[in-house]
TITOR-423203 format. One record per residue (C-alpha): residue number from 1; x, y, z; residue in one letter. Coordinates in steps of 0.2 Angstrom, whole numbers, padded with zeros to 4 digits, m for minus. Example, Ala and Ser with C-alpha at 12.3 -4.5 7.8 and 13.67 -1.06 7.14 Angstrom:
<nodes>
@k: 1; c1: 0062; c2: m0022; c3: 0039; r: A;
@k: 2; c1: 0068; c2: m0005; c3: 0036; r: S;
</nodes>
This chain:
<nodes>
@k: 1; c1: 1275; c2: m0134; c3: 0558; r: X;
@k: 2; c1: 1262; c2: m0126; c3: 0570; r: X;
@k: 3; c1: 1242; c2: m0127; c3: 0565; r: X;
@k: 4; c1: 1241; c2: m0108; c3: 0560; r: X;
@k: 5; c1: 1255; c2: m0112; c3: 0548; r: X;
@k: 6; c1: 1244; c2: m0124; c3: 0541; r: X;
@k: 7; c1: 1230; c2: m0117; c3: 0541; r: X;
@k: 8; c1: 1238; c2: m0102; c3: 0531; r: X;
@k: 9; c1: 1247; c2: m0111; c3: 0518; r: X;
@k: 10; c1: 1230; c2: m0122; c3: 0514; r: X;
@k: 11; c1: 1220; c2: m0105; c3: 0512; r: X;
@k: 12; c1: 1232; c2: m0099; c3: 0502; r: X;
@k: 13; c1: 1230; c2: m0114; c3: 0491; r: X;
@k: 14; c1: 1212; c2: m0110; c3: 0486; r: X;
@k: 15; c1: 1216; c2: m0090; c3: 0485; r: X;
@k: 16; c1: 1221; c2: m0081; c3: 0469; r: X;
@k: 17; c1: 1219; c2: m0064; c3: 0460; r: X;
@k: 18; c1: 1205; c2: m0058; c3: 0451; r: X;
@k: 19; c1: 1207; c2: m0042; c3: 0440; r: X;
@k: 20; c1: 1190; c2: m0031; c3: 0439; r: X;
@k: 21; c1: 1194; c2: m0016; c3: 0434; r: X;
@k: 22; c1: 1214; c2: m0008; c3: 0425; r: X;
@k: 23; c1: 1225; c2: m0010; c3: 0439; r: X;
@k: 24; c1: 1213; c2: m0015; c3: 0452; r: X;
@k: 25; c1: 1211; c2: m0032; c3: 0459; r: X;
@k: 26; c1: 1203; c2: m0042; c3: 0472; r: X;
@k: 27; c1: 1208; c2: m0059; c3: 0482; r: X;
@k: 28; c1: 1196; c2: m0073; c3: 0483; r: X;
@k: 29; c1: 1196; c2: m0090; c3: 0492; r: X;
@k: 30; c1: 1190; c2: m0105; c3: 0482; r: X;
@k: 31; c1: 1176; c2: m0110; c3: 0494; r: X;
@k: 32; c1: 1181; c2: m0128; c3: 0505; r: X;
@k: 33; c1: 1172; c2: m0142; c3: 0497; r: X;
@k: 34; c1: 1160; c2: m0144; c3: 0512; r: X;
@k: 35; c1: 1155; c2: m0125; c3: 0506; r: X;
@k: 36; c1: 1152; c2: m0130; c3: 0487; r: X;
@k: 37; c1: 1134; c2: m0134; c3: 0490; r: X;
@k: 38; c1: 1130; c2: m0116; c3: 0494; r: X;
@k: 39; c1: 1133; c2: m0113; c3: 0474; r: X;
@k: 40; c1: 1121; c2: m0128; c3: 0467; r: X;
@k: 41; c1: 1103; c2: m0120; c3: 0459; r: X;
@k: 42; c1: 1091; c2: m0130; c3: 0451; r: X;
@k: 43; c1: 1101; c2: m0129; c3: 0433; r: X;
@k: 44; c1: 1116; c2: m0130; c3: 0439; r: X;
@k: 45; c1: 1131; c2: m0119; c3: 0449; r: X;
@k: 46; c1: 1124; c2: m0101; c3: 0453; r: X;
@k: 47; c1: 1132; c2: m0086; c3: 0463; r: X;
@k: 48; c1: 1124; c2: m0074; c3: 0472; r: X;
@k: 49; c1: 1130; c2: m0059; c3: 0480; r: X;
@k: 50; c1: 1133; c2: m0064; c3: 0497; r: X;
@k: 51; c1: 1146; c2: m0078; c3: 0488; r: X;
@k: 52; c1: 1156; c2: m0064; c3: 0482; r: X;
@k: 53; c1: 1154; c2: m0055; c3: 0498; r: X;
@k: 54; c1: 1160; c2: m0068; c3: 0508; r: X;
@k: 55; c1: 1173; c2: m0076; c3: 0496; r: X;
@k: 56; c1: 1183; c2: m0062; c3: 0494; r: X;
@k: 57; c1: 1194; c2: m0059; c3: 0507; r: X;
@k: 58; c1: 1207; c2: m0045; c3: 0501; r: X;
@k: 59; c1: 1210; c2: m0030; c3: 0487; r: X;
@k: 60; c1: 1222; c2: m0018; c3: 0479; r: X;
@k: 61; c1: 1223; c2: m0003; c3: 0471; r: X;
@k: 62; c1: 1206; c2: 0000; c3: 0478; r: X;
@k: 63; c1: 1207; c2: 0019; c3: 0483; r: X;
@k: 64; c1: 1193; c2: 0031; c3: 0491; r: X;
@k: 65; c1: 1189; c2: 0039; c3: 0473; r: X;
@k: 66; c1: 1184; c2: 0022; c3: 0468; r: X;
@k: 67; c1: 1173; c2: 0022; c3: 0480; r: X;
@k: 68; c1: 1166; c2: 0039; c3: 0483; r: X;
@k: 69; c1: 1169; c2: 0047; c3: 0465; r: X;
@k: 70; c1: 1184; c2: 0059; c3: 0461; r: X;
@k: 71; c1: 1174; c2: 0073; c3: 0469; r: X;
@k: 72; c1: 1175; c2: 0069; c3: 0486; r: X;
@k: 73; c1: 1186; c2: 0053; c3: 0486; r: X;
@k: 74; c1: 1209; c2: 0056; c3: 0485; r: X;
@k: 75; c1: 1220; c2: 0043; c3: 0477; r: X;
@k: 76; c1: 1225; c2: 0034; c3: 0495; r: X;
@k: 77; c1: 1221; c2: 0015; c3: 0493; r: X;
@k: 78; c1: 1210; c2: 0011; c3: 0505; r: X;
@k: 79; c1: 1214; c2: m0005; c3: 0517; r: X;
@k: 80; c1: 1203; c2: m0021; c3: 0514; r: X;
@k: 81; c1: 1189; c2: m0022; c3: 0525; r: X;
@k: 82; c1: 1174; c2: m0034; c3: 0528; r: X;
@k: 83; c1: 1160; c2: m0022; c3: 0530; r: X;
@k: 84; c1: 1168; c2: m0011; c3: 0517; r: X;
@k: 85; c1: 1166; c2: m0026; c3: 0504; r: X;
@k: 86; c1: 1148; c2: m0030; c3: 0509; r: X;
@k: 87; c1: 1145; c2: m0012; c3: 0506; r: X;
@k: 88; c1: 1155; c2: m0009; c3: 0490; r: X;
@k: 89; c1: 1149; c2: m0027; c3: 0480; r: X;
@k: 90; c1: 1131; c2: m0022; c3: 0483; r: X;
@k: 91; c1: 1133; c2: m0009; c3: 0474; r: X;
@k: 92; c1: 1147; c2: m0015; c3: 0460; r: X;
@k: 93; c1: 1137; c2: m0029; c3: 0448; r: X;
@k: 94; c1: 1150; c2: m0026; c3: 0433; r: X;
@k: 95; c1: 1164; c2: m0030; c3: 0448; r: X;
@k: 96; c1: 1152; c2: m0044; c3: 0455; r: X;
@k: 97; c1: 1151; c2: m0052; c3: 0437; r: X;
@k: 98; c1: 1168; c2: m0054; c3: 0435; r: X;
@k: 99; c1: 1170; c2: m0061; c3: 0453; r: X;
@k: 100; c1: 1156; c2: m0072; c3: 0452; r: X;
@k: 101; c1: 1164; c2: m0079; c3: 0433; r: X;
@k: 102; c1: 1180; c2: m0084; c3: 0441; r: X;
@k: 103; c1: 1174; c2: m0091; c3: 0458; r: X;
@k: 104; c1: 1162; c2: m0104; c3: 0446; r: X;
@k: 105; c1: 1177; c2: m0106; c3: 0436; r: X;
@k: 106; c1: 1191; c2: m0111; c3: 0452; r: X;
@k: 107; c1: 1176; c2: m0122; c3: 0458; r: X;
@k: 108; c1: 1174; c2: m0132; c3: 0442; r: X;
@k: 109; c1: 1193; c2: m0133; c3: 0440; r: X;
@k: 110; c1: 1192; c2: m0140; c3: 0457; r: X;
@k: 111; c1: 1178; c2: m0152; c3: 0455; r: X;
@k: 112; c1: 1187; c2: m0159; c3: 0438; r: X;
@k: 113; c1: 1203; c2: m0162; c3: 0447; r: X;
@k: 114; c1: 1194; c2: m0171; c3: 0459; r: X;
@k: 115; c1: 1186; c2: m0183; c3: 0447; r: X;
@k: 116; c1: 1201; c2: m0183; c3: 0438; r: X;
@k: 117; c1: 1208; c2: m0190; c3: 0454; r: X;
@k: 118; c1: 1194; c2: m0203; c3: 0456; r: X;
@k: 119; c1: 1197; c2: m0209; c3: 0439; r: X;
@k: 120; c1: 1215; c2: m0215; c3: 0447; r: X;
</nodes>
């Protein structure tokens, strides 16, 4: 099995599906262990913004009347888009709440199974 082979089935390993609004959806990617530190505040695991911005990593059934309005935005999904996320979460708390409530909860699962496995 090549590298890229991999290193897609490991990421897709971490990523999973997280509901934020009926019948929209966004993908994150539990962050590498290496990364974990980045969400350690003074009482504990915090996210911030830019954790949700750069942890997500796809959507669907997004469409440009959820981002414009119905006014001025049609019903075409619009295609995942780096930028376009950074733009959208900054802009989005109730969407960045639930994000950030699932990426502390795949990182604690993480952490657990890791001391479950030290226990062994």
């Amino acid at each position: 099995m090549s590298a890229d082979v991999l290193i897609r089935k490991l990421r897709a390993q971490r990523e999973s599906w997280v509901p934020v609004a009926e019948g929209k959806r966004v993908r994150i990617i539990r962050p590498p262990e290496a990364e974990m530190v980045r969400f350690i505040a003074d009482k504990g695991m915090k996210v911030e913004v830019e954790h949700v911005r750069d942890y997500v990593t796809g959507w669907s059934g997004i469409t440009e009347a959820d981002l414009l309005g119905e006014a001025v935005g049609s019903s075409d999904e619009v295609p995942f888009d780096t930028e376009l996320w950074a733009e959208v979460v900054a802009d989005r708390l109730a969407w960045h709440k639930t994000i950030a409530t699932e990426l502390l909860r795949v990182i604690a699962e993480h952490r657990f199974s890791l001391q479950e496995a030290a226990k062994n």
